[in-house]
VOBA-1610 file (N, C-alpha, C; in pm, whole numbers, padded with zeros to 5 digits, always signed):
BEGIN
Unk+00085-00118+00000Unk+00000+00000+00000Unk+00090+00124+00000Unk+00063+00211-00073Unk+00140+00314-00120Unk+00117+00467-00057Unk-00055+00454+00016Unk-00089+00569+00059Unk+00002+00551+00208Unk+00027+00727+00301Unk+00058+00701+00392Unk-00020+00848+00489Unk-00029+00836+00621Unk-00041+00966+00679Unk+00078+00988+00756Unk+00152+01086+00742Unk+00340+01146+00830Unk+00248+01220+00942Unk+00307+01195+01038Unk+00322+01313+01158Unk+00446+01313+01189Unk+00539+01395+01152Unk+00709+01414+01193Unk+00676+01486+01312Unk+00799+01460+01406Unk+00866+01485+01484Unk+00748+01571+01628Unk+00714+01467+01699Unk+00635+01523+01785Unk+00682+01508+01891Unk+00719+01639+01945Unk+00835+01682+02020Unk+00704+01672+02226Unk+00805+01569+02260Unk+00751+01507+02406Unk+00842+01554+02495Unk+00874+01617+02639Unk+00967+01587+02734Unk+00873+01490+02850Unk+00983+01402+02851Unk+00951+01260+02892Unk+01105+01214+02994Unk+01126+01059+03084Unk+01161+01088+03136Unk+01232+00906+03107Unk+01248+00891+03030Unk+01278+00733+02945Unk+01415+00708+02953Unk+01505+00630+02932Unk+01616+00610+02952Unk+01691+00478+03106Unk+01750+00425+03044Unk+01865+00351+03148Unk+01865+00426+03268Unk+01915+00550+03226Unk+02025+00592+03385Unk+01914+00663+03445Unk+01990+00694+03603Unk+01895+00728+03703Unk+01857+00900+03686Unk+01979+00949+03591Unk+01990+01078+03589Unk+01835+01116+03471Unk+01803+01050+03401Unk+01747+01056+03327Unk+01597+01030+03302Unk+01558+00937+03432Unk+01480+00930+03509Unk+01434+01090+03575Unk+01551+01121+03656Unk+01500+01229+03767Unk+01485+01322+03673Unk+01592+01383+03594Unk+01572+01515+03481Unk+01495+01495+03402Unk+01473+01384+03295Unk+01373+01399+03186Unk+01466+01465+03074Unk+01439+01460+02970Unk+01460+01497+02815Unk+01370+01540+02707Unk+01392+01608+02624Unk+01303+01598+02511Unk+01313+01501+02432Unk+01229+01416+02345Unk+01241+01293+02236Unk+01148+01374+02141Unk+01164+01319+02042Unk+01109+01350+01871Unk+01039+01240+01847Unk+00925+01225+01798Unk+00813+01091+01770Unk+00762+01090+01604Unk+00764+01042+01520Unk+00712+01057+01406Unk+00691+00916+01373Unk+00578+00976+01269Unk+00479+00821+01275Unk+00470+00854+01067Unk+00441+00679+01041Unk+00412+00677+00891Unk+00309+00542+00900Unk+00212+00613+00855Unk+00100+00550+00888Unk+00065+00458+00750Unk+00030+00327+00690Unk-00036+00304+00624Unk-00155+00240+00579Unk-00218+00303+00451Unk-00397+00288+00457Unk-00433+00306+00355Unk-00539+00284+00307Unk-00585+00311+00161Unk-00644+00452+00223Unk-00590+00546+00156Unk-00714+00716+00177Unk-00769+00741+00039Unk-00773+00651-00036Unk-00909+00652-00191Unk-00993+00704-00114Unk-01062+00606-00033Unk-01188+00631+00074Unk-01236+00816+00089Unk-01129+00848+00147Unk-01147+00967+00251Unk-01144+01072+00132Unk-01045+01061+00033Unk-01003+01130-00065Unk-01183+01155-00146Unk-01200+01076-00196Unk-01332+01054-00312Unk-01460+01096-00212Unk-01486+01051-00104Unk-01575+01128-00001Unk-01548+01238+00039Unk-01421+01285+00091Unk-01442+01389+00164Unk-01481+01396+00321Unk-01478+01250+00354Unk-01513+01281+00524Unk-01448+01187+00583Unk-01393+01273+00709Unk-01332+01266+00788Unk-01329+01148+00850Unk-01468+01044+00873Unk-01450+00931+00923Unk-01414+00810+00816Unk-01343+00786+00723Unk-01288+00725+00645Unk-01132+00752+00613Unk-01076+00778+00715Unk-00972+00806+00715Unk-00909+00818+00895Unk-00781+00818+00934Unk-00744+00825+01060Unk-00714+00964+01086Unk-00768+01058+01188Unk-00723+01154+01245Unk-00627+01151+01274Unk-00520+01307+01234Unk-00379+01310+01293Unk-00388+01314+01411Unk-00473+01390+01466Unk-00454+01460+01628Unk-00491+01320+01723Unk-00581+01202+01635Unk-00568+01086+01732Unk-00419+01063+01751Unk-00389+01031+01622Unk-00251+00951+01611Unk-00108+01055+01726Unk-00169+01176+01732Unk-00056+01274+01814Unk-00088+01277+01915Unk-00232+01238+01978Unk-00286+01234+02155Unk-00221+01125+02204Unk-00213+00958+02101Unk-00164+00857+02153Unk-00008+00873+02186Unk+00047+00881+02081Unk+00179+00905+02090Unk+00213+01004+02241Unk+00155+01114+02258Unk+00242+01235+02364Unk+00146+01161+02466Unk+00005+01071+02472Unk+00000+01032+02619Unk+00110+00883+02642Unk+00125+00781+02576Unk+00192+00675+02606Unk+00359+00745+02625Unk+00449+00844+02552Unk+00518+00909+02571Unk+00512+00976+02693Unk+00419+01024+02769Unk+00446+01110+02898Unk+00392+01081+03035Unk+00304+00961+03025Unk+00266+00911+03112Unk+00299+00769+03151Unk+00421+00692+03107Unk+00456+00605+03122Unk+00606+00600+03112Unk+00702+00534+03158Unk+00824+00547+03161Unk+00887+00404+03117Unk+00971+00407+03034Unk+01003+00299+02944Unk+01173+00315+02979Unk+01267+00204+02993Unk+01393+00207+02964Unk+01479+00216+02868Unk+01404+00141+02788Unk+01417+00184+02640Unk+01374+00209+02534Unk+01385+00326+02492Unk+01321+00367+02368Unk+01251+00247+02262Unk+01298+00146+02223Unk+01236+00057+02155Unk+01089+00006+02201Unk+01103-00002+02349Unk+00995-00027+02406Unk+00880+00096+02394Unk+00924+00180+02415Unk+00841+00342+02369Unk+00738+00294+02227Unk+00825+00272+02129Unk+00809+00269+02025Unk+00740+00156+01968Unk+00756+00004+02049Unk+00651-00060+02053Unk+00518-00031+02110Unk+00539+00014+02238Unk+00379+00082+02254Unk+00284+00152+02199Unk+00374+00215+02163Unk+00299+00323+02027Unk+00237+00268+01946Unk+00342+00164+01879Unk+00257+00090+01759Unk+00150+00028+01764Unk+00173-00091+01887Unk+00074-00165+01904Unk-00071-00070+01957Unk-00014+00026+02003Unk-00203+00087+02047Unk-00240+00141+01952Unk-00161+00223+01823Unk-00220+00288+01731Unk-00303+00145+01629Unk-00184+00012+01624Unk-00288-00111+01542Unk-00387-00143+01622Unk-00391-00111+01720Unk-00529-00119+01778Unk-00621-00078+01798Unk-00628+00084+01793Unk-00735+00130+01820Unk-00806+00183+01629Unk-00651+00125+01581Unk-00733+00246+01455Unk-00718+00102+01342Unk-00827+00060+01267Unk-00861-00089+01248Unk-00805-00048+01083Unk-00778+00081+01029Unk-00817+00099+00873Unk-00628+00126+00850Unk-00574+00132+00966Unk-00447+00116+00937Unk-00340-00022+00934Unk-00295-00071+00819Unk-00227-00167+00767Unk-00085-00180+00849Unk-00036-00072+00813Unk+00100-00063+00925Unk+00118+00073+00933Unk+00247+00066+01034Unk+00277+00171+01102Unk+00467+00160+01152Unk+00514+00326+01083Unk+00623+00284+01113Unk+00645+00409+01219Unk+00729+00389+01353Unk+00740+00478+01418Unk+00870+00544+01460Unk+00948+00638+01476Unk+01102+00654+01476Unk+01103+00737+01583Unk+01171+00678+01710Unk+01200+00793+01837Unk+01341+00823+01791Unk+01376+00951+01840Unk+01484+01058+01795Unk+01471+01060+02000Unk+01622+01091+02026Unk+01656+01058+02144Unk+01749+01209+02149Unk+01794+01333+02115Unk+01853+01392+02097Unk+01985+01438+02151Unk+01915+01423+02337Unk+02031+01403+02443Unk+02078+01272+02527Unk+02052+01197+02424Unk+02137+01044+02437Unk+02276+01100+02564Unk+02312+00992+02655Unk+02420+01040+02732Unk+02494+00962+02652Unk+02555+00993+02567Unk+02703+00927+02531Unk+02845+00979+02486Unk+02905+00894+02588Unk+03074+00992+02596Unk+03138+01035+02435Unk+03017+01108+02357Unk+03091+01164+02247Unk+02986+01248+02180Unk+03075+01343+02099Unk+02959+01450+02033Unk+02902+01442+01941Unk+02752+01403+01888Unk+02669+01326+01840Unk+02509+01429+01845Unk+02499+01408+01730Unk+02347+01494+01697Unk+02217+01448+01741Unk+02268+01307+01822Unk+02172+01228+01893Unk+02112+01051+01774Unk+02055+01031+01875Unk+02057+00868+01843Unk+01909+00821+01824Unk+01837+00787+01727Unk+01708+00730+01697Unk+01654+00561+01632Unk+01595+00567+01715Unk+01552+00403+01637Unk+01410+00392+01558Unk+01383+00318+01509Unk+01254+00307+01405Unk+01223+00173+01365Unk+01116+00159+01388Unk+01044+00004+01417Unk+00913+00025+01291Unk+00874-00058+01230Unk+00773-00120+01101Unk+00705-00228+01199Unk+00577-00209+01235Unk+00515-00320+01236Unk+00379-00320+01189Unk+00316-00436+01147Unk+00244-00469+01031Unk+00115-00524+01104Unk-00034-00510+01086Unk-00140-00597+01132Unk-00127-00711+01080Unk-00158-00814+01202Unk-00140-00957+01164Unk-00276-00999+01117Unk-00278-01025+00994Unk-00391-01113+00922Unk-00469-01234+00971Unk-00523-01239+00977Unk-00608-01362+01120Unk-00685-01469+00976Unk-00626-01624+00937Unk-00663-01673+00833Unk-00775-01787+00892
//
């Protein structure tokens, strides 16, 4: 499927990470999502319920992002996914990329991001 909906970089301070320092201080992270779906639907109608709301897809993300504390970002980023394949049935997959910016690592670095693809499982 070729259609997609982007929400780049949805900027969370959150409190995720290994160390303890990082825990107590918190950080900013970057969230962007690539959503995929057929939007023929939404496109040729014109309404809104044939298609996925961004602002759903940006409430889930900044609440599982700020109200839960994860060690590692991958795990962030699984959560995300799996609640967005869940709550939103017209999306096929979903790819999600946390941007980590103040990564603690002993070197100077524009920061460190991971990005996970996962796919609805077809039930035969």
């Amino acid at each position: 499927m070729s259609d997609r909906i982007l929400v780049t970089r949805i900027a969370v301070f959150a409190y995720h990470g290994l160390l303890e320092e990082e825990a107590r201080l918190g950080q900013r992270f970057y969230i962007s999502l690539e959503c995929r779906l057929d939007l023929a639907p939404a496109g040729r109608s014109d309404d809104v319920a044939r298609t996925v709301s961004y602002a759903d897809l940006t409430a889930i993300v900044t609440r599982i992002a700020t109200e839960r504390r994860f060690a590692l970002i991958e795990a962030l980023a699984e959560a995300i996914a799996a609640e967005i394949l869940a709550r939103h049935r017209l999306i096929a997959e979903v790819r999600v990329r946390v941007d980590k910016p103040s990564a603690p690592v002993p070197a100077v670095i524009d920061g460190v991001a991971i990005e996970i693809v996962r796919t609805r499982e077809v039930v035969s």
